[in-house]
Structure formats: structure tokens, C-alpha cells
BAFI-981477 format. One record per residue: residue in one letter; x, y, z of N, C-alpha, C in turn. Coordinates in nm, 3 decimals, m for minus. Layout:
<recs>
a | X | Y | Z | X | Y | Z | X | Y | Z
...
</recs>
This chain:
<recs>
x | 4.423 | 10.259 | m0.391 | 4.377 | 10.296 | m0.258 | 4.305 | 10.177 | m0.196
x | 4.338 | 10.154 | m0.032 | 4.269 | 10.019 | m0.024 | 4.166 | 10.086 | 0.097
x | 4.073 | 9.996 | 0.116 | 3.943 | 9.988 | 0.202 | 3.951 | 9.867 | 0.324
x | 3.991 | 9.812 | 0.292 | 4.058 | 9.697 | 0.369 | 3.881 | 9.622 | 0.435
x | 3.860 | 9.561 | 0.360 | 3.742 | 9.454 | 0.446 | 3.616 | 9.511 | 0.348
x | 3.632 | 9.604 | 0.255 | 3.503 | 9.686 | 0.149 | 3.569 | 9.624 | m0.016
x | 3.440 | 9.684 | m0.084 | 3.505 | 9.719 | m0.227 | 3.378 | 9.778 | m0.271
x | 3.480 | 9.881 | m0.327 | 3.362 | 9.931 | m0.356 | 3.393 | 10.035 | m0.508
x | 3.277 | 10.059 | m0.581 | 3.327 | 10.102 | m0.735 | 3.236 | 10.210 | m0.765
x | 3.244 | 10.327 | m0.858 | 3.150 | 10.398 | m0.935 | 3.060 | 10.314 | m1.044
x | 2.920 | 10.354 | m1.047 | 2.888 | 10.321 | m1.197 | 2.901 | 10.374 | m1.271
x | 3.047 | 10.440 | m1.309 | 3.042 | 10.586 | m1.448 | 3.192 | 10.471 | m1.483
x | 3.215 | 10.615 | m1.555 | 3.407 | 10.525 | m1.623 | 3.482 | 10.529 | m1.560
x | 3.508 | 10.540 | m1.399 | 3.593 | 10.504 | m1.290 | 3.521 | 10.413 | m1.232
x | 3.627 | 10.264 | m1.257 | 3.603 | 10.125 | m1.167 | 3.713 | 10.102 | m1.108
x | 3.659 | 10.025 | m0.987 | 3.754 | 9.999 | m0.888 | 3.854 | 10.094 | m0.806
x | 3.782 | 10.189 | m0.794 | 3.822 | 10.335 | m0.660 | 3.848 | 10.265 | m0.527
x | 3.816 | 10.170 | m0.473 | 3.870 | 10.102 | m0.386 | 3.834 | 9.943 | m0.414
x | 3.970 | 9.927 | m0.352 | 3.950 | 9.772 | m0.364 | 4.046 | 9.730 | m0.299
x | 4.032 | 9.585 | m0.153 | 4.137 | 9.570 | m0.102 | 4.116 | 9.439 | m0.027
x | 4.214 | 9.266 | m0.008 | 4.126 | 9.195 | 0.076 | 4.188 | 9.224 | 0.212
x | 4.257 | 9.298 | 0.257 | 4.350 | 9.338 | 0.386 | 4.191 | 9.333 | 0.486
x | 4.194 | 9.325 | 0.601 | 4.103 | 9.333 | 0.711 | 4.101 | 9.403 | 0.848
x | 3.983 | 9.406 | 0.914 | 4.009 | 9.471 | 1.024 | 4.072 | 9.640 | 1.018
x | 3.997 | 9.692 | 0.944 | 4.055 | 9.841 | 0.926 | 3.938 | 9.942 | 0.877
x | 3.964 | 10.059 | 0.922 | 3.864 | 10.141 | 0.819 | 3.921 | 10.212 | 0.736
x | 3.831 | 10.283 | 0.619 | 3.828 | 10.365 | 0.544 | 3.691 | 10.464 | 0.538
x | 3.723 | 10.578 | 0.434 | 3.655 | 10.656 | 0.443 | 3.657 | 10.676 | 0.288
x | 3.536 | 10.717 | 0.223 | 3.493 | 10.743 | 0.089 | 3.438 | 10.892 | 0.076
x | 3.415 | 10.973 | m0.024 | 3.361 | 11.079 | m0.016 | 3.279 | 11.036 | m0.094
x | 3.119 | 11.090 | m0.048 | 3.013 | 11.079 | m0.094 | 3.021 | 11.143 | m0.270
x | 2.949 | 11.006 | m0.333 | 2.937 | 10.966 | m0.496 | 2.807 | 10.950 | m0.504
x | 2.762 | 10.959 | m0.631 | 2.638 | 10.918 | m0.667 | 2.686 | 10.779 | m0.760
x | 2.609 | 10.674 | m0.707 | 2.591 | 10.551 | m0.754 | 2.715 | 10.465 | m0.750
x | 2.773 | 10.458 | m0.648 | 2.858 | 10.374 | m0.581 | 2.794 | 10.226 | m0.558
x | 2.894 | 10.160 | m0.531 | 2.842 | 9.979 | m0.521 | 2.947 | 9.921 | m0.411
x | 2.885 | 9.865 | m0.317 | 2.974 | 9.809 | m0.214 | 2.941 | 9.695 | m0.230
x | 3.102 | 9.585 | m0.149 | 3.033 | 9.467 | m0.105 | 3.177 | 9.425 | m0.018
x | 3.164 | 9.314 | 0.048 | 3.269 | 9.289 | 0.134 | 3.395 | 9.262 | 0.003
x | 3.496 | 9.256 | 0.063 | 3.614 | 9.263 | m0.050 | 3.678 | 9.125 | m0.106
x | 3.594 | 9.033 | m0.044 | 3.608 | 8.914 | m0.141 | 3.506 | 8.890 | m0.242
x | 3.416 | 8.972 | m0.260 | 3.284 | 8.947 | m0.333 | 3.360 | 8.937 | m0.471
x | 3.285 | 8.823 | m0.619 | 3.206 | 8.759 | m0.547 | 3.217 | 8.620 | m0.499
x | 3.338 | 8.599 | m0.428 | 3.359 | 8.473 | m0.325 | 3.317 | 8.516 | m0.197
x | 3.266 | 8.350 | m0.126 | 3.250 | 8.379 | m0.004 | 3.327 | 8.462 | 0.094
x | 3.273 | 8.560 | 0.143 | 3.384 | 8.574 | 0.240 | 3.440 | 8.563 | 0.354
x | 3.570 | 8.591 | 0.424 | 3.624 | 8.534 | 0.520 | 3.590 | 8.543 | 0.638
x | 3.636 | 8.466 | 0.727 | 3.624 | 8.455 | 0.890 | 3.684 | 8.597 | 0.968
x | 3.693 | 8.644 | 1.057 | 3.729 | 8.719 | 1.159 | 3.759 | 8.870 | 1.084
x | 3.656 | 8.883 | 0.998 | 3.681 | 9.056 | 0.978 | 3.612 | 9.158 | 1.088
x | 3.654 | 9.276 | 1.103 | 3.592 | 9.342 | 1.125 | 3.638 | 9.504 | 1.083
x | 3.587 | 9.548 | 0.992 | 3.598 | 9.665 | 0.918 | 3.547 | 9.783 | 0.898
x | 3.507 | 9.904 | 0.861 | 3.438 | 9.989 | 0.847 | 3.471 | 10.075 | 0.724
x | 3.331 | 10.071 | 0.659 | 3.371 | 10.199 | 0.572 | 3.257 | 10.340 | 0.564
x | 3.326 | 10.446 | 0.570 | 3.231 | 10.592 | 0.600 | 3.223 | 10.626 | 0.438
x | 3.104 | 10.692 | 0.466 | 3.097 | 10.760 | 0.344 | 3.059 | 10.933 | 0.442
x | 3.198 | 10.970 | 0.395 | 3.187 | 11.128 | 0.423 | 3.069 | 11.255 | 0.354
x | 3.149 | 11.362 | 0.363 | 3.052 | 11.479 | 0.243 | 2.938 | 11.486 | 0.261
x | 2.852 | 11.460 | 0.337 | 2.731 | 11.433 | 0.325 | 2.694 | 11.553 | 0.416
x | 2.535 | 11.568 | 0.397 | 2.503 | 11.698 | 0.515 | 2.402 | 11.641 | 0.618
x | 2.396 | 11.714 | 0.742 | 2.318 | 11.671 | 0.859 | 2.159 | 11.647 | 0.814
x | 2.138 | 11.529 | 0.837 | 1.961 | 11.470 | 0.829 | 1.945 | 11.467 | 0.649
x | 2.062 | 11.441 | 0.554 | 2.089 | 11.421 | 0.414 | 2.019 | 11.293 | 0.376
x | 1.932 | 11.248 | 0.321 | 1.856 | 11.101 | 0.298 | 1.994 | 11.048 | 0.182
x | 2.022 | 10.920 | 0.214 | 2.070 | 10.823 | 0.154 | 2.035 | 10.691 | 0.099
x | 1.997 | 10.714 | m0.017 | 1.917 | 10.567 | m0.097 | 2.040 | 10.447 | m0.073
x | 1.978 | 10.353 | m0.048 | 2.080 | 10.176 | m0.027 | 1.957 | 10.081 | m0.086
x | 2.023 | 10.010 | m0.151 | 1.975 | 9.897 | m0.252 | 2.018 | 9.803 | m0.287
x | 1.998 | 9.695 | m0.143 | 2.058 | 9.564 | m0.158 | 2.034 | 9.445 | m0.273
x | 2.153 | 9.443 | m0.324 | 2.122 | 9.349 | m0.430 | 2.178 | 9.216 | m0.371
x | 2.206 | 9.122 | m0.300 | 2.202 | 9.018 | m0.285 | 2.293 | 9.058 | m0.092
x | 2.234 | 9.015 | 0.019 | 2.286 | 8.991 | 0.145 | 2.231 | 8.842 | 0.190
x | 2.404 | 8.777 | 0.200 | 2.380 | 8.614 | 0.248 | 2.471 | 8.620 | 0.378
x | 2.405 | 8.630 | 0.507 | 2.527 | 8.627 | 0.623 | 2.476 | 8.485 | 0.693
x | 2.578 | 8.452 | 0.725 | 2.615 | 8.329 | 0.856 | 2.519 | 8.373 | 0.964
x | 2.387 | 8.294 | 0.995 | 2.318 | 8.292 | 1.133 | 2.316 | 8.185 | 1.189
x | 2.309 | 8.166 | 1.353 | 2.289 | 8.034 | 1.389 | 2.165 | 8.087 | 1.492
x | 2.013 | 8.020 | 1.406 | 1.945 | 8.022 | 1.482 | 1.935 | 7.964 | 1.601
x | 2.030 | 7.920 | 1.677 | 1.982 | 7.931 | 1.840 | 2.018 | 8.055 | 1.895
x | 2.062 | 8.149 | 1.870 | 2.036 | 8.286 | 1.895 | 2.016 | 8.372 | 1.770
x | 1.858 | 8.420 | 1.814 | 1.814 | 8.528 | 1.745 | 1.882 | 8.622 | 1.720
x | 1.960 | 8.692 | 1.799 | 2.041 | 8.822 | 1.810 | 2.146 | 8.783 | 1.700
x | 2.175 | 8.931 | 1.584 | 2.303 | 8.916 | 1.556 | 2.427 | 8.885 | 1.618
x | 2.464 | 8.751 | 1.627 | 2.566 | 8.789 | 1.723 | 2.717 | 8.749 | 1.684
x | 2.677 | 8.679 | 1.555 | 2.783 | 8.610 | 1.465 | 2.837 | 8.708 | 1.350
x | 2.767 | 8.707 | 1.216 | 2.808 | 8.790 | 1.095 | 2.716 | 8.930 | 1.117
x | 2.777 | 8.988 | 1.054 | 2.654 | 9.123 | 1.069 | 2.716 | 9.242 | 0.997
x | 2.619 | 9.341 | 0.971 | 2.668 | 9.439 | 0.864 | 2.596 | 9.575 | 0.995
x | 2.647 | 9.661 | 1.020 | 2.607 | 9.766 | 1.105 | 2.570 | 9.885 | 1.032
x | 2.481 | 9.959 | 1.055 | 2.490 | 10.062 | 0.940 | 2.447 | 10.193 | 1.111
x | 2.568 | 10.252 | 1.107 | 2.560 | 10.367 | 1.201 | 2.538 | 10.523 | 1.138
x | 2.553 | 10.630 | 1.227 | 2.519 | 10.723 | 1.161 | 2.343 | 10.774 | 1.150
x | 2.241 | 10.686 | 1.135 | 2.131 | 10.730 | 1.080 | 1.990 | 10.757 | 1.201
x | 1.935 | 10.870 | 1.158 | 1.833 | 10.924 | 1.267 | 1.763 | 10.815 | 1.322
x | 1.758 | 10.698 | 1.291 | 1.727 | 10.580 | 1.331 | 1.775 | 10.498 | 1.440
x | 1.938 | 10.516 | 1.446 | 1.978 | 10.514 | 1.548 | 2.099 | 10.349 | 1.467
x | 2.146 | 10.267 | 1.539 | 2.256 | 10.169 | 1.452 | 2.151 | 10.043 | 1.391
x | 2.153 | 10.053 | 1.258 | 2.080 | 9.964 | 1.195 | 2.147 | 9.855 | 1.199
x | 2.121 | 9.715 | 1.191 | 2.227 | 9.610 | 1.204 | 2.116 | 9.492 | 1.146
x | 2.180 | 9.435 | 1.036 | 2.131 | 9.339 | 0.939 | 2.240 | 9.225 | 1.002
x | 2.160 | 9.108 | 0.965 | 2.249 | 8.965 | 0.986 | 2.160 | 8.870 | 0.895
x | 2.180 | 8.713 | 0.929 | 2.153 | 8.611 | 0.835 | 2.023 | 8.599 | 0.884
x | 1.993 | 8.643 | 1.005 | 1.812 | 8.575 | 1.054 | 1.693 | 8.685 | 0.922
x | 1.624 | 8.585 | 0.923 | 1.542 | 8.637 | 0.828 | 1.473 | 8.721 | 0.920
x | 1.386 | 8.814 | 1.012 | 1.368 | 8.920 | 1.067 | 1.476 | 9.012 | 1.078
x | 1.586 | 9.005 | 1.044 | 1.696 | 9.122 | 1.053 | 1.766 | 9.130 | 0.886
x | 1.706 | 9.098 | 0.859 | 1.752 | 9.123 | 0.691 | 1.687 | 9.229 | 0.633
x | 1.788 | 9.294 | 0.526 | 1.736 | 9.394 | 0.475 | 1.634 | 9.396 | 0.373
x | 1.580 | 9.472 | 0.282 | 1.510 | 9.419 | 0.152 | 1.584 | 9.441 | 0.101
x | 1.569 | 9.364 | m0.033 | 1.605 | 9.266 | m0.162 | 1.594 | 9.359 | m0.271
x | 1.623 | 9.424 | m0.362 | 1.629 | 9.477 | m0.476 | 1.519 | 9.605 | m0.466
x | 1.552 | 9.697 | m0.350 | 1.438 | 9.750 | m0.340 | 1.538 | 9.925 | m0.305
x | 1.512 | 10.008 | m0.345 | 1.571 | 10.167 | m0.288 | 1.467 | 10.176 | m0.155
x | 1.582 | 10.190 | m0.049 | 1.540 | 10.271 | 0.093 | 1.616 | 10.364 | 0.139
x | 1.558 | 10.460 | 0.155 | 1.596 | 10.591 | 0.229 | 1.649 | 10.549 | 0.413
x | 1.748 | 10.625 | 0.412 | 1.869 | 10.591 | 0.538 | 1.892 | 10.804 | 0.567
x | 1.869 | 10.857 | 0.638 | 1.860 | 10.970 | 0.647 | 1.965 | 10.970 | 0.761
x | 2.089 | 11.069 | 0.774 | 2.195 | 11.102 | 0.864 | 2.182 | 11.191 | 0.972
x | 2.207 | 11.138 | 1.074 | 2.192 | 11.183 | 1.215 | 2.231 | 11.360 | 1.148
x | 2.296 | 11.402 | 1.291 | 2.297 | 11.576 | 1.276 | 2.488 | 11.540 | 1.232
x | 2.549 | 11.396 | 1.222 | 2.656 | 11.442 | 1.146 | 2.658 | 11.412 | 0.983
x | 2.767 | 11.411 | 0.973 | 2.761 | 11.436 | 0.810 | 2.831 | 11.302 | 0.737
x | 2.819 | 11.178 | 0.812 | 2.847 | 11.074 | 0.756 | 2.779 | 10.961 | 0.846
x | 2.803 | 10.862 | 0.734 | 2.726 | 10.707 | 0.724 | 2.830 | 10.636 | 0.716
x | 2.864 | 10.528 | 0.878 | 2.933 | 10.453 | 0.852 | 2.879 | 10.305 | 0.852
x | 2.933 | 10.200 | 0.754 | 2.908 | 10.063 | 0.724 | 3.016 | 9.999 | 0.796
x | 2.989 | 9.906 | 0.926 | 3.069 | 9.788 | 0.993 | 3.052 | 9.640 | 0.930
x | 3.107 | 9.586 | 0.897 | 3.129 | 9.444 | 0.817 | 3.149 | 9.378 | 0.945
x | 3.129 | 9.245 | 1.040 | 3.213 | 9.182 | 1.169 | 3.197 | 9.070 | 1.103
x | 3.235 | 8.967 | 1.111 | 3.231 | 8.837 | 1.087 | 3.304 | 8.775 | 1.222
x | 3.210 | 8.663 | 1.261 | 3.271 | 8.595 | 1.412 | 3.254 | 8.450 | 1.388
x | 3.257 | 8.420 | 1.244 | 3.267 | 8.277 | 1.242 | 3.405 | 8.207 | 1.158
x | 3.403 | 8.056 | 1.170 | 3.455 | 7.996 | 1.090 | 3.498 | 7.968 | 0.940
x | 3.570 | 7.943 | 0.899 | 3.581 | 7.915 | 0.790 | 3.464 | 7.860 | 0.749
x | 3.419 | 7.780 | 0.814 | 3.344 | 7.677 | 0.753 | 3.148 | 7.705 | 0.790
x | 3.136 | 7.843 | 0.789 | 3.064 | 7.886 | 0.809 | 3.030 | 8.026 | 0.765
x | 3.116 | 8.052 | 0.654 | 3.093 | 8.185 | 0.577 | 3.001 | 8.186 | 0.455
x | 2.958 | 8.279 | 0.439 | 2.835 | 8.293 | 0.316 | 2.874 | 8.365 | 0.221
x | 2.792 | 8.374 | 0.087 | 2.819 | 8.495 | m0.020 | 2.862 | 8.622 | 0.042
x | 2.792 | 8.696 | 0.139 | 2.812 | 8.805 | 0.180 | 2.714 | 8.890 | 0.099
x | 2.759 | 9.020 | 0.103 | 2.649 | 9.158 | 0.076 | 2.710 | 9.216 | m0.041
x | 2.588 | 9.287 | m0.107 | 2.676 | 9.369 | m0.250 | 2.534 | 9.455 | m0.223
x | 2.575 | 9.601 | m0.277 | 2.477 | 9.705 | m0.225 | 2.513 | 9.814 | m0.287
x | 2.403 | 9.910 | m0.369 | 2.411 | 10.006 | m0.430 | 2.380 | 10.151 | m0.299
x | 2.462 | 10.191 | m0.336 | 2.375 | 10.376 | m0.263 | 2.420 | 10.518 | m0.360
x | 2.358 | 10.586 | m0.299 | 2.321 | 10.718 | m0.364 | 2.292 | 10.834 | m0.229
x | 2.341 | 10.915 | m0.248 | 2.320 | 11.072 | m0.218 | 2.202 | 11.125 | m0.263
x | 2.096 | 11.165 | m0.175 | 1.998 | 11.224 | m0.305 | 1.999 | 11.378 | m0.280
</recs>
């Protein structure tokens, strides 16, 4: 099954439930406990001009969702503050569209569980964009979540 621009795995004895480097597409996951994402070249840099999405369905209205970034490296060019280059979107949450990039004020924390709680629908979707060069791509993101 592919994800096209994700990858993403269980931590039990099913690995690699999706996995795909195809781009520019979404998918949809049904909510797991202890899933692991990261863009779908991880862990090589990854590529120029994605833009992807992946949902995690099943979930219930205002449901808290633990995320636990273990390593996010995106492409910023500080002469604009604004994400406006690489960026990871995280929609869906009573918060309203969370959006991480390479500037250090828009980065997420580092090895840490945070609660992400779902609007009144019943899924969390993750946007991957990348708007740069080859020669301007980073590690990228790898990220644990959970259902609680």
C-alpha cells in the first residue's frame, strides 16, 4: 500500500504498512497506537517539490493525540520568517493549522510527547510541501504518535 510523500510503520510485528517515494498525493491511515512517520525518503534527505498529505482517520471529535518528534530538519531561508519554503502542516486540531518549518521559532519540540486534540472532526491530517531545490533539502522529519 503506498502513501506517496509519508512512511510510515507500527511499533508491534507489522513493519512497513505504508511505504512509498511516489509524491504529491494523499493517503489516509486508520488510527494505531504507536505508529512512526517520516517523509518517504527518510533516512535520506528528502526531495524537492513534494507536496503530500497523510490523515489519520478513526479518531473521535476533540480525541487528544500524543506526537513525538524525534528528529525535524527543514530547509529555511531566513530572509523570510514565514514558512514559506519546506513545511510540515498539521490540520485538523482545536488549535486551528499548526505549521512547523526550519526557523527555529516554528519548530516543534525535540523528543518530547505533546498532546494535539481534534477539532469536532474525527481526523488529523499531516501536509509535507517542499518548495525548494535540490540543493537545498534537509534530513526531514521522523515522528512518533499515539491515540490516547
Amino acid at each position: 500500500m503506498s502513501n506517496h510523500g509519508f512512511y510510515t510503520h507500527l511499533l508491534s510485528d507489522a513493519v512497513a504498512v505504508y511505504h512509498s517515494n511516489l509524491q504529491n498525493s494523499n493517503q489516509n491511515i486508520n488510527n494505531s497506537q504507536g505508529n512512526v512517520v517520516s517523509h518517504s525518503d527518510f533516512p535520506d534527505d528528502y526531495t524537492a517539490d513534494i507536496d503530500s498529505s497523510l490523515t489519520i482517520t478513526g479518531l473521535q471529535p476533540e480525541q487528544s493525540v500524543q506526537i513525538k518528534f524525534l528528529l525535524f530538519d527543514l530547509y529555511y531561508n531566513s530572509r523570510y520568517p514565514q514558512c514559506l519554503y519546506d513545511f510540515l502542516e498539521i490540520h485538523g486540531s482545536t488549535e486551528g493549522v499548526i505549521t512547523y518549518c526550519g526557523n527555529p521559532a516554528h519548530k516543534p519540540p525535540i523528543d518530547e510527547w505533546y498532546n494535539i486534540t481534534t477539532s469536532n472532526e474525527s481526523t488529523i491530517t499531516f501536509r509535507f510541501h517542499t518548495n525548494s531545490d535540490d540543493s537545498t533539502v534537509r534530513e526531514g522529519f521522523f515522528f512518533q504518535f499515539k491515540g490516547k
